[in-house]
VEXDREN-2710 file (C-alpha; in Angstrom, 1 decimal):
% VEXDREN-2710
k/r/px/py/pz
1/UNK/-4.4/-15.7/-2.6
2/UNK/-0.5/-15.8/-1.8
3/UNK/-0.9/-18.4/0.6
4/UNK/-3.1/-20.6/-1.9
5/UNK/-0.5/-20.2/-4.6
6/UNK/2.0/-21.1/-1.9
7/UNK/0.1/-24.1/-1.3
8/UNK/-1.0/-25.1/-5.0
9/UNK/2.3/-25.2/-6.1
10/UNK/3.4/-27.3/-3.9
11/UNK/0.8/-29.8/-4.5
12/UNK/-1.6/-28.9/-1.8
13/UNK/-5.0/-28.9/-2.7
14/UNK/-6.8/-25.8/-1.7
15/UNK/-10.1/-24.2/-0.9
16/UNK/-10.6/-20.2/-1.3
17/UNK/-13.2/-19.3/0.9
18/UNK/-13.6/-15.5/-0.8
19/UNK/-16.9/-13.4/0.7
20/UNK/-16.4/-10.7/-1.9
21/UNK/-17.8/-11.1/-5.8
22/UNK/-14.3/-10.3/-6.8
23/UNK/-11.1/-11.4/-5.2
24/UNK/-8.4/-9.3/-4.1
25/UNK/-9.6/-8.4/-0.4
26/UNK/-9.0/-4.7/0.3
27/UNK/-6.9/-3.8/-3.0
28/UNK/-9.3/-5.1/-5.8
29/UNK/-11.3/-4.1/-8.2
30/UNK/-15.4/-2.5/-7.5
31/UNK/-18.1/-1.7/-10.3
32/UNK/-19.4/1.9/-9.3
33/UNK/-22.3/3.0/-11.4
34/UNK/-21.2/1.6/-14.5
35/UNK/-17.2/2.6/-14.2
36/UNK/-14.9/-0.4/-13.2
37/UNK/-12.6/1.4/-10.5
38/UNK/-9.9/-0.3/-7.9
39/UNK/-11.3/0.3/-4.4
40/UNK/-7.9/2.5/-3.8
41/UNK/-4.9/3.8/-5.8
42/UNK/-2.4/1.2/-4.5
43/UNK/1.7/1.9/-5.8
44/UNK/4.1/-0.6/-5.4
45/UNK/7.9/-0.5/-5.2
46/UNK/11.0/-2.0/-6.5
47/UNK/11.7/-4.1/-2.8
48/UNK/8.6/-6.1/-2.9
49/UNK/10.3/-9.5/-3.8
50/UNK/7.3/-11.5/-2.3
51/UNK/5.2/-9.9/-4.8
52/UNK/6.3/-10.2/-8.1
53/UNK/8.0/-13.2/-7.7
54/UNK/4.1/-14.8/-6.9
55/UNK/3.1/-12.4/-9.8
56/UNK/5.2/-14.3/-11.8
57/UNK/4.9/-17.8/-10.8
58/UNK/1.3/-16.9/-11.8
59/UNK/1.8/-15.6/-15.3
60/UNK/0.9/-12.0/-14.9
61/UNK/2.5/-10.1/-17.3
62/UNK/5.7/-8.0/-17.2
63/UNK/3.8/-5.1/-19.0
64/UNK/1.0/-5.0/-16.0
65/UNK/3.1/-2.8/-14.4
66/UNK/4.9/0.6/-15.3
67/UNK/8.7/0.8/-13.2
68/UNK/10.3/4.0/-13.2
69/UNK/13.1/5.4/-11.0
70/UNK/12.3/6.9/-7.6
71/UNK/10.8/10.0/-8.5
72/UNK/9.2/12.3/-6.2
73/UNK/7.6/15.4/-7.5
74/UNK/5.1/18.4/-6.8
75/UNK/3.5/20.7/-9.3
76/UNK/6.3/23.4/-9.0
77/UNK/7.5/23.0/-5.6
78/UNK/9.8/20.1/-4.9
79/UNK/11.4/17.4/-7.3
80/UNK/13.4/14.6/-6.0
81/UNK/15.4/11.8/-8.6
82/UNK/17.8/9.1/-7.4
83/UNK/19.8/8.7/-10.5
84/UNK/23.4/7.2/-10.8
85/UNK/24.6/8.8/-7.3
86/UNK/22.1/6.8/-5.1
87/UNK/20.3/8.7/-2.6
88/UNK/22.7/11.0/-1.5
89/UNK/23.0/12.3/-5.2
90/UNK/19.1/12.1/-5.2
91/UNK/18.8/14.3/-2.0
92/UNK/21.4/16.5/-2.7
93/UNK/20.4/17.8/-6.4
94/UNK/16.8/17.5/-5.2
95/UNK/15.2/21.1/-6.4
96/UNK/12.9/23.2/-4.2
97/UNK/14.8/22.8/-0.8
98/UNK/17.5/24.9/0.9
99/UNK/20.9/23.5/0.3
100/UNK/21.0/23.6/4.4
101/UNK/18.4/21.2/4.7
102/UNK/19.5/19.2/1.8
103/UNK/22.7/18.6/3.2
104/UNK/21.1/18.1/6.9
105/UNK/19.2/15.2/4.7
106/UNK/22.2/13.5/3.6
107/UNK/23.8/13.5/7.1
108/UNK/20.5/12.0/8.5
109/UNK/20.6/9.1/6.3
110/UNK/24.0/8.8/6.7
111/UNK/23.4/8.4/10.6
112/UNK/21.1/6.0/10.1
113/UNK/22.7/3.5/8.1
114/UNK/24.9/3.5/10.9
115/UNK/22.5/2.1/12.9
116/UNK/21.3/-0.5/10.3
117/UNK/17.9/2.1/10.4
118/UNK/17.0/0.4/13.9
119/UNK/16.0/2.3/17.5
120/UNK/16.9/0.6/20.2
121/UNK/13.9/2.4/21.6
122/UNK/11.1/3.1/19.4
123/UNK/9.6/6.6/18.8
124/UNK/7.3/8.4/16.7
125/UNK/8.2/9.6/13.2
126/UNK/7.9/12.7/14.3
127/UNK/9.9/12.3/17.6
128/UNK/13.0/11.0/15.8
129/UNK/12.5/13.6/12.7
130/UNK/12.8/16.6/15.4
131/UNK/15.8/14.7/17.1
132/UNK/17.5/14.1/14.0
133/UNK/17.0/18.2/12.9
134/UNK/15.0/17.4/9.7
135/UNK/14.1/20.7/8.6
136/UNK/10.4/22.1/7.7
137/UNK/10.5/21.6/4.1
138/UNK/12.1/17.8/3.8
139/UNK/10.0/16.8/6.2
140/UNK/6.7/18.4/4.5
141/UNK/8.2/17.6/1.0
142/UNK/9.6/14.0/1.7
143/UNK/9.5/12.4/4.8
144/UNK/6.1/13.3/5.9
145/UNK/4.4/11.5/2.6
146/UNK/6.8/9.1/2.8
147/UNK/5.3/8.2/6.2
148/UNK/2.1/8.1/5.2
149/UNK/2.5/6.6/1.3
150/UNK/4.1/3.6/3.3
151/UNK/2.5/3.5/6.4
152/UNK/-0.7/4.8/5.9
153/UNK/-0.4/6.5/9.3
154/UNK/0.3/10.3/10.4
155/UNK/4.1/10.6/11.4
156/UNK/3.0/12.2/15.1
157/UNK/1.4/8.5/15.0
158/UNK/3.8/6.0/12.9
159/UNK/6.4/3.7/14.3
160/UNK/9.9/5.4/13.5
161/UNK/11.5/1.7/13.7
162/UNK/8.6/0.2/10.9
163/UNK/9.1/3.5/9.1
164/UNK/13.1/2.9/8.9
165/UNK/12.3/-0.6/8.3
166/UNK/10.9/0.6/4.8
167/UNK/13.8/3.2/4.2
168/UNK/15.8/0.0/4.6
169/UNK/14.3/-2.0/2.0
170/UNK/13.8/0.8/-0.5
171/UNK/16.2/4.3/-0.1
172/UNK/18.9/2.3/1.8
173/UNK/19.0/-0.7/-0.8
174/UNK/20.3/-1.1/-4.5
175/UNK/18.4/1.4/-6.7
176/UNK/16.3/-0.8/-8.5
177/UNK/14.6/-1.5/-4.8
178/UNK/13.5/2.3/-4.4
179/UNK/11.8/2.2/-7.9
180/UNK/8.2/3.5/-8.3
181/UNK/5.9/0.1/-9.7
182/UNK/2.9/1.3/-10.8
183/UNK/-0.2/-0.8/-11.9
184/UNK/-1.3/-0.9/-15.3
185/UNK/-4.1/-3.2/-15.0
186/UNK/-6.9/-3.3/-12.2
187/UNK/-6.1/-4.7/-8.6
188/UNK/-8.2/-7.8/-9.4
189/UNK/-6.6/-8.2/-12.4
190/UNK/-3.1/-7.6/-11.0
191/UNK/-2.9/-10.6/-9.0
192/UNK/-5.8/-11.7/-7.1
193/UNK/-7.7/-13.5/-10.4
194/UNK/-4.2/-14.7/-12.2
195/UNK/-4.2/-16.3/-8.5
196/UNK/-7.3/-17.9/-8.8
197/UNK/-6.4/-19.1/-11.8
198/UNK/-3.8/-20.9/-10.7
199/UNK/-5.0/-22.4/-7.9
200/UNK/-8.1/-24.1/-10.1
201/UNK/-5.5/-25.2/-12.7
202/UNK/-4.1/-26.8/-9.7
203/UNK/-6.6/-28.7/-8.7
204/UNK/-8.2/-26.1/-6.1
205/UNK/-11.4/-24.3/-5.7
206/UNK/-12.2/-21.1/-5.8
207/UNK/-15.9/-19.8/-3.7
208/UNK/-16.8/-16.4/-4.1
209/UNK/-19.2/-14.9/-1.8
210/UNK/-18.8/-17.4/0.4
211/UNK/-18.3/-15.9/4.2
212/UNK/-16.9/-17.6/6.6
213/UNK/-19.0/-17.5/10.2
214/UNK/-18.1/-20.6/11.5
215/UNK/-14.2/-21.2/12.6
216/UNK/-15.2/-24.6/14.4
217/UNK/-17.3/-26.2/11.7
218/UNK/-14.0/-25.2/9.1
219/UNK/-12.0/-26.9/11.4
220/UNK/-13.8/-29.8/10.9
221/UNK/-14.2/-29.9/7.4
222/UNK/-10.6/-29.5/6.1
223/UNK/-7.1/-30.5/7.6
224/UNK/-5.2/-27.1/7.8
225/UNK/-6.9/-23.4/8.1
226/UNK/-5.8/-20.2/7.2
227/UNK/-7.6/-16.9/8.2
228/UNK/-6.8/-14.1/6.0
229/UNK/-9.8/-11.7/7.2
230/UNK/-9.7/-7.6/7.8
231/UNK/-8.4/-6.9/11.4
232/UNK/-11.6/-5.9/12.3
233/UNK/-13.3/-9.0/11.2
234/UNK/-11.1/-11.4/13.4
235/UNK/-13.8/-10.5/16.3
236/UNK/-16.8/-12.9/14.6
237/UNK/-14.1/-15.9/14.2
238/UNK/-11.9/-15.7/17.0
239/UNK/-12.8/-15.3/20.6
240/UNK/-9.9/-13.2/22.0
241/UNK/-9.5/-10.8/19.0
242/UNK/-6.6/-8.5/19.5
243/UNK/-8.3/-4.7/19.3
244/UNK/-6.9/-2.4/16.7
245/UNK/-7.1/1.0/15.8
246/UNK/-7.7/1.8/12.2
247/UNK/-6.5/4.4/9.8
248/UNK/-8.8/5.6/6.6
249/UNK/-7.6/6.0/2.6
250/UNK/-9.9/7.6/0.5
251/UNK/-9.5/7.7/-3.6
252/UNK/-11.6/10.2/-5.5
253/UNK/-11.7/9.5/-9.3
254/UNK/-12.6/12.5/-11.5
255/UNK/-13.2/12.1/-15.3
256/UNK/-11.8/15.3/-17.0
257/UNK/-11.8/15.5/-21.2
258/UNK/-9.7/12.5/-22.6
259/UNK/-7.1/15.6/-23.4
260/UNK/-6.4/16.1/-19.5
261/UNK/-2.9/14.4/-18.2
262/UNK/-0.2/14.9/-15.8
263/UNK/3.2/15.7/-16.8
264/UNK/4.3/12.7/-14.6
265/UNK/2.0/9.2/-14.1
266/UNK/2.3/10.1/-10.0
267/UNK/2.4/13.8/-8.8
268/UNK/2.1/15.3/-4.7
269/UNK/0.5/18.0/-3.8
270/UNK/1.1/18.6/-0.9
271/UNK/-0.9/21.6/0.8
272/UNK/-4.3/20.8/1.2
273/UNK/-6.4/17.7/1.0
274/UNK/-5.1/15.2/-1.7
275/UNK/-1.5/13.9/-1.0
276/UNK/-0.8/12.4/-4.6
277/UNK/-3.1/12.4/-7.7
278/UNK/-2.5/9.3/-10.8
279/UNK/-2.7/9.6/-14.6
280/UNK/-5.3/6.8/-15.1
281/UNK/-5.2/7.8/-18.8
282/UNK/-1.1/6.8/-18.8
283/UNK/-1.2/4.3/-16.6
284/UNK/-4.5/2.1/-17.7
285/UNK/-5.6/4.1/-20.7
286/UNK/-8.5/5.3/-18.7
287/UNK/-8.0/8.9/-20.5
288/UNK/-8.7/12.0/-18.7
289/UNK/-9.3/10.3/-15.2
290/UNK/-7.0/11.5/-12.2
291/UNK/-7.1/9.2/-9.1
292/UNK/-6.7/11.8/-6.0
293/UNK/-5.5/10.0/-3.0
294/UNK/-6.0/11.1/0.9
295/UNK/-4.5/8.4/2.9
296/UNK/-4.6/8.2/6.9
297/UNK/-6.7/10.2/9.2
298/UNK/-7.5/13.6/8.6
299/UNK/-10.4/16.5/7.5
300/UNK/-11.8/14.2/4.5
301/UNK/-13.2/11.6/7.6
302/UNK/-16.0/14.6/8.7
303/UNK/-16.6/15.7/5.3
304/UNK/-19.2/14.7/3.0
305/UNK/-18.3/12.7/-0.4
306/UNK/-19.6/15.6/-2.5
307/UNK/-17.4/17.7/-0.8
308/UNK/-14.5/15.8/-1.1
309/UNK/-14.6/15.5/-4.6
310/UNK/-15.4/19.4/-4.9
311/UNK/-12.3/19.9/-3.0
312/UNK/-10.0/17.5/-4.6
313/UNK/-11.1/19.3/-7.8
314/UNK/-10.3/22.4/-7.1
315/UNK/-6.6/21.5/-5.9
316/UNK/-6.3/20.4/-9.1
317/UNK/-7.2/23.0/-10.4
318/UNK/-5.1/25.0/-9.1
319/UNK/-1.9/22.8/-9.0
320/UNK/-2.5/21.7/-12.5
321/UNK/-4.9/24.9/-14.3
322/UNK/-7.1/24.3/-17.4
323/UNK/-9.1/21.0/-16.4
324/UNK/-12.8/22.1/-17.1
325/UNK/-15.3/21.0/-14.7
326/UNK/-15.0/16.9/-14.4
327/UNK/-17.6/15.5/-16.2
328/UNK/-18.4/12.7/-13.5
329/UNK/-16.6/11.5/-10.1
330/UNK/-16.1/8.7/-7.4
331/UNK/-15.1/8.9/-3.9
332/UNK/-14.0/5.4/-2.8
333/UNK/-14.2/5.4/1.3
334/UNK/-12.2/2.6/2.6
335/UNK/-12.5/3.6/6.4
336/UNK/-10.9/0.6/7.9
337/UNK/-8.3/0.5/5.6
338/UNK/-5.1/-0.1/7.5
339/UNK/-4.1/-1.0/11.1
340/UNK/-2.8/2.8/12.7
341/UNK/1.2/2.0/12.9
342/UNK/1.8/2.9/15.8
343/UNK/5.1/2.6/18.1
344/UNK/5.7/-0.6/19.8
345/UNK/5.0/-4.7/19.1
346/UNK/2.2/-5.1/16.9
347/UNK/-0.9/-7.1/18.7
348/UNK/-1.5/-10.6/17.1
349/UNK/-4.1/-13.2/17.5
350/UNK/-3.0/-15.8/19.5
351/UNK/-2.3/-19.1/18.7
352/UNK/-4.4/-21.9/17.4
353/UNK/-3.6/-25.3/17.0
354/UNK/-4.4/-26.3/13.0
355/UNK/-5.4/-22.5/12.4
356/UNK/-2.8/-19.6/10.9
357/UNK/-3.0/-15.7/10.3
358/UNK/-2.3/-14.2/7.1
359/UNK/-3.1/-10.5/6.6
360/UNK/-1.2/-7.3/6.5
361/UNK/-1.5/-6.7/9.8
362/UNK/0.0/-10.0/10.8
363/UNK/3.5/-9.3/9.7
364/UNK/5.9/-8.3/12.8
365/UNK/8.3/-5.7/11.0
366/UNK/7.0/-4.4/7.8
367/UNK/3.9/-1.7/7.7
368/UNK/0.1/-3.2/6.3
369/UNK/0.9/-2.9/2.6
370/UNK/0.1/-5.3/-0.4
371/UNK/4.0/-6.9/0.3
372/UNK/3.0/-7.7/3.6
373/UNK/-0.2/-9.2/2.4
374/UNK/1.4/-11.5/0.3
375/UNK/4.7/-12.1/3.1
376/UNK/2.2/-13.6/5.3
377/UNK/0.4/-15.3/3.1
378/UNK/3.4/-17.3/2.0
379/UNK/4.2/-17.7/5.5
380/UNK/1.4/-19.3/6.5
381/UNK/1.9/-21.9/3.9
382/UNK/5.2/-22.4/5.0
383/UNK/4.3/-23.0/8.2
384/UNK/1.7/-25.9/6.8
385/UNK/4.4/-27.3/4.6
386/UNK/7.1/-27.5/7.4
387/UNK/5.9/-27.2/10.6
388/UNK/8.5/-26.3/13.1
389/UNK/9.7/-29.6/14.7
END
């Protein structure tokens, strides 16, 4: 949808090829036995330029979104706030962490920006976390989710340089970058329809449910192609596929009494099986539902859905006390979710004369996240409407 606005606006006349009923590829909304739910808890931040500056040129509105300073927190363990001070102030007033480590924090940062947060080699997460002395409890309380909020991998898996690459954009740049953006409307409606909209005021087409199995015959049929299919679809259109691994989110919804609701519209908790849990009820007037997310690979993958929702209730339960019994829940398997990102150049397709890549995946320096989405997407078009000479 980013690389048909791209194109729309420019005066191109599009075609969508879209094989869901709903647009928005793998952050969009899904009817599940009557309850209109997104098919994961997605977040944004304050960096994602590419993003709301498409959201924009679409007409979504300002109030779609909830922005709030960087705030991390867990039900009475840790709480981290960049305020005025940046993120050395934010690190060092953090509560729930030894001074020691606190401090160790600051100096780690500090190190890194020194570097422009870039390894000449790269490492694991892990690697350059135990070379750079980051304590037990930062790294359990902050770097570790950070890791996998952003790259949807485990840190003994992640790419340290496409981890820093994040720090960059968001911890390491003004403060309105690090802010937490947090949908207000459903996926679908967040940008994927405005988008469609746009494109058919534009003179372009929109086909839902409309696979794509042929490559060849597409080629044929319009001038320019863009391919903007899961990773693991690219095998059915493209010969020499580049293999992937993959790296699972799961999002249980469970519907509490409309008088349930978090202190904060994002909380962690971060020993057991749900990493963060949502106020639906703040965030999309959805009162009394919690969104529990369990992002990359982990226990939840051998477990059965019933049981995931009976555990993720009971954390709550006991981070949160006095929920009742939820009256009804979801659990929202994306198993292919994300590319694993892991150390190293990431594998592309390779070139096709007429044909470009847009996807998540695609994008050479920044983890599979809705920004990358819509970075390629506008960089495909850009590649149809000025071709390198």
């Amino acid at each position: 949808m980013a690389a048909a606005v791209s194109l729309a606006e420019r005066g191109v006349q599009v075609t969508v090829l879209e094989s869901a009923a709903v647009p928005g590829g793998r952050a969009r909304r899904v009817e599940s036995q009557g309850h209109a739910l997104d098919n994961g808890q997605h977040i944004l931040i304050g960096a994602y330029r590419a993003l709301y500056e498409l959201m924009r040129t679409v007409g979504v509105a300002v109030n779609a979104v909830l922005r709030l300073p960087l705030e991390v927190r867990y039900a009475g363990r840790f709480h981290l706030r960049r305020g005025a001070f940046g993120l050395a102030g934010a690190l060092l007033t953090a509560r729930g962490m030894p001074l020691a480590e606190r401090l160790g924090a600051a100096r780690f940062v500090a190190r890194l920006r020194r570097t422009r947060l870039r390894l000449a080699t790269d490492m694991s997460v892990s690697e350059l976390l135990a070379q750079e002395g980051q304590g037990a409890r930062i790294a359990h309380y902050l770097w570790h989710p950070l890791c996998v909020s952003a790259l949807n991998t485990p840190p003994q898996l992640a790419s340290a340089n496409v981890f820093l690459a994040v720090l960059r954009d968001t911890l390491g740049a003004g403060a309105a970058a690090s802010d937490l953006v947090l949908p207000r409307v459903d996926l679908s409606r967040l940008f994927p329809e405005p988008a469609a909209d746009f494109v058919r005021a534009h003179g372009g087409e929109l086909r839902l449910q409309s696979p794509v199995k042929d490559l060849g015959a597409l080629r044929q049929s319009y001038d320019q192609v863009i391919i903007a299919v899961a990773p693991h679809q690219l095998k059915t259109l493209i010969a020499d596929a580049p293999e992937y691994s993959y790296q699972p989110i799961y999002t249980c919804y469970l519907q509490y009494a409309d008088s349930v609701r978090l202190p904060f519209p994002m909380l962690g908790l971060a020993d057991g099986l749900v990493q963060w849990v949502f106020d639906r009820g703040t965030l999309l007037g959805e009162q009394g539902r919690l969104a529990c997310v369990i992002s990359a690979q982990g226990d939840q993958q051998q477990m059965a859905l019933e049981e995931i929702a009976e555990r993720c209730h009971r954390e709550l339960a006991t981070a949160l006390g006095g929920l009742g019994r939820p009256q009804w829940w979801r659990v929202i398997a994306e198993k292919r979710a994300t590319i694993t990102c892991s150390p190293g150049p990431k594998p592309l397709p390779s070139a096709i004369p007429g044909v470009q890549f847009a996807g998540d995946y695609t994008d050479p320096d920044y983890p599979p996240t809705l920004e990358a989405a819509v970075r390629s997407g506008v960089r495909a078009a850009s590649s149809i409407l000025e071709p390198a000479r």
